[in-house]
N, C-alpha and C positions, 0 to 999 in steps of 0.2 A: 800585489805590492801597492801600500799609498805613497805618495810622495805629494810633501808638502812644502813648495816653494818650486812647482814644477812650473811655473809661465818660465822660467828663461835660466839661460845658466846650467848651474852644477846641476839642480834639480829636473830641467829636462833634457839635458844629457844620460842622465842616469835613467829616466823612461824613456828615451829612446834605446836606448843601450838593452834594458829588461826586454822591449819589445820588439827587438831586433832578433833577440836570444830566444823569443817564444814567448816570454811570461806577460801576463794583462796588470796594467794599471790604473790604482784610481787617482787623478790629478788634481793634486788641491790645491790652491792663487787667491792670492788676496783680490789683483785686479782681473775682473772680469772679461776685460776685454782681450787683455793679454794670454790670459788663461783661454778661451775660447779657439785664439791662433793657434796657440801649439796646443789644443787638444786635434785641430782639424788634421796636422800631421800626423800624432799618436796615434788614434782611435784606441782613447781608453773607455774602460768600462763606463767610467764615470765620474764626472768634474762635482766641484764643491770650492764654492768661489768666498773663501772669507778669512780673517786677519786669523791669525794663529797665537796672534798675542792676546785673543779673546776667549779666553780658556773655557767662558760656558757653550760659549759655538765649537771647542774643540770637543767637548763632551757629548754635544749633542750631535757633530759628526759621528763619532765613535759611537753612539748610540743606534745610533741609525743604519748602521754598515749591517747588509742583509747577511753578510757570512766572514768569517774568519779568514784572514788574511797572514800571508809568512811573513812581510814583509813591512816596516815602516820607514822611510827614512825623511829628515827635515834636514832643508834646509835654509829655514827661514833666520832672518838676523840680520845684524849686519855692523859691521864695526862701526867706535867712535873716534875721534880723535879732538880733544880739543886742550888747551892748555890749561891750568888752573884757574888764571886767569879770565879766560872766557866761558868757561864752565859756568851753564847755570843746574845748582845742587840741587833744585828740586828735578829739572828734567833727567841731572845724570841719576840722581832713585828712580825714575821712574823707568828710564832706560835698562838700566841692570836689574832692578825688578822684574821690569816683565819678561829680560832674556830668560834670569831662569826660572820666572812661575809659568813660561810658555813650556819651558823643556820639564817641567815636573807635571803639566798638567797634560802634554801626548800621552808621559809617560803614564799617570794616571788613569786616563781614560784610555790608552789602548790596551791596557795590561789585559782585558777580556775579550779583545779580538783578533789579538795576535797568536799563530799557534804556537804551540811548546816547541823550544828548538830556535823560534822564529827569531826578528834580529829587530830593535829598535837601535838606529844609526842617525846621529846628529854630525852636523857640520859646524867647528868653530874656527880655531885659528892660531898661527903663532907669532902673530902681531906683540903681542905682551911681553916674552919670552925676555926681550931685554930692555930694562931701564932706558927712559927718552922721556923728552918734553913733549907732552900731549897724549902721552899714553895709557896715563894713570888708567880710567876709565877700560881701557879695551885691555890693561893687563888682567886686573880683576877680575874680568870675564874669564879669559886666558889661566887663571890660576884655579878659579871656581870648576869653571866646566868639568874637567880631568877627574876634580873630586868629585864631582855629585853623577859621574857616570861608574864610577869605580862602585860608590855604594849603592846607584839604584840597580846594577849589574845583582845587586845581592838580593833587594829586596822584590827583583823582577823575576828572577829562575824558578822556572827552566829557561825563562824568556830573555833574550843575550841578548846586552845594550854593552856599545860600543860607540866612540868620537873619531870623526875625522878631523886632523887639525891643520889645514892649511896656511899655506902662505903665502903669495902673491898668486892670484888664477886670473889670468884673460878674459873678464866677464862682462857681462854686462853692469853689475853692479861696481865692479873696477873703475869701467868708464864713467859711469855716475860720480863717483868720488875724487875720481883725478880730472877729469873733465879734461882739457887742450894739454895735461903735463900725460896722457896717456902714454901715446906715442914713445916721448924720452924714456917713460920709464919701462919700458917694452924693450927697447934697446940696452938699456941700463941691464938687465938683466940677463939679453942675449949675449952679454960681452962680458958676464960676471958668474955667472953661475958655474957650477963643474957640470950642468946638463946640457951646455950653453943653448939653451932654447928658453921657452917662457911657458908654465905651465898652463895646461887649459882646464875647461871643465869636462872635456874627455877622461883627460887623466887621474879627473879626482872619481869620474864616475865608476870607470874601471876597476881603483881600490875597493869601491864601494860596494860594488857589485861580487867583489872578492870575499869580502869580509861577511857577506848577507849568505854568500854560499856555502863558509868555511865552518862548519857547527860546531867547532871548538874553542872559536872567540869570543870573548866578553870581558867586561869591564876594563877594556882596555885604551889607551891615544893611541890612534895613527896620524904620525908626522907626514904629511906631504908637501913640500916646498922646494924640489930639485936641487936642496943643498945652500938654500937661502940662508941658513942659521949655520952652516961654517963660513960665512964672509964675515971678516973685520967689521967693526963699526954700526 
């Protein structure tokens, strides 16, 4: 299995989780150094340390893989949020560009090292799902994704591509974004949701690991946010 955006997070939860279960990892990271920590835990086959939004390094990864793999799963990205207002349009093109020529170019370049059956599995979000100030940008994403997995589901077979689409996870990239409102909003959630707990990246890895086993999925969203999109407001 590759996983790309394995330094930390949903991504190496999920190589922990394969390599718990028996199966071998190759771990891809933009940063190096981080990447290198959590390969010292895994013992994957083999690290591959570079941006994923670099589509001819993602080709010439994929190029390079000495044998066929069942497995791919990303989850590199990461939401935006900023108002009209402060929006600069040429960063949000370049932002929503390259989310999805990252996700067309795995897909691109791993469609010949994936085996038949096998599963390309990306991680989005349902951030977008309802109208707000500052969302523009991360709804678009949110609306796009669903469709361009649904059709490369087609243009991929035998090879099954499916979306995880989360919503709030305890991550490390959380922390980066809420910075000192972490906390509240970890509470906020524990006192709000019908799961009342706060989802982690155990729980997204778990789905993940479900959907890469189940050989009859593809082209499909999986919702995971403990019930985040039946609250009010």
């Amino acid at each position: 299995m590759v996983v790309i955006g394995a330094s930390s997070g949903i991504g190496l939860a999920t190589a922990r989780r394969v390599r718990a279960d028996g199966g071998q990892v190759v771990m891809v990271g933009r940063n190096p150094e981080r990447l290198e920590r959590a390969a010292a835990e895994i013992e994957p086959l083999s690290t591959a340390a570079f941006d994923a939004g670099d589509t001819d390094r993602v080709r010439q990864f994929f190029d390079d893989l000495p044998d066929t793999v069942d497995h791919v799963i990303s989850t590199a990205g990461s939401p935006s949020y900023e108002t009209l207002a402060d929006v600069d349009v040429a960063e949000a093109s370049r932002h929503i560009g390259e989310r999805l020529a990252m996700t067309l170019g795995i897909a691109k370049y791993s469609r010949g090292k994936v085996r038949d059956g096998g599963t390309l599995l990306f991680i989005g979000g349902t951030g977008g799902r309802r109208p707000g100030v500052g969302r523009s940008l991360t709804a678009a994403l949110t609306a796009a994704l669903p469709a361009l997995t649904a059709n490369l589901a087609l243009e991929l077979a035998p090879i099954r591509m499916n979306l995880i689409a989360a919503g709030f996870v305890d991550s490390p990239l959380s922390a980066t974004l809420l910075g000192d409102r972490l906390e509240a909003r970890r509470e906020e959630l524990r006192t709000t949701l019908p799961i009342r707990r706060v989802v982690g990246p155990d729980d997204i890895a778990a789905l993940a690991v479900h959907i890469m086993c189940n050989e009859v999925l593809t082209g499909a969203t999986y919702d995971i946010d403990g019930g985040q999109q039946l609250l009010p407001g």
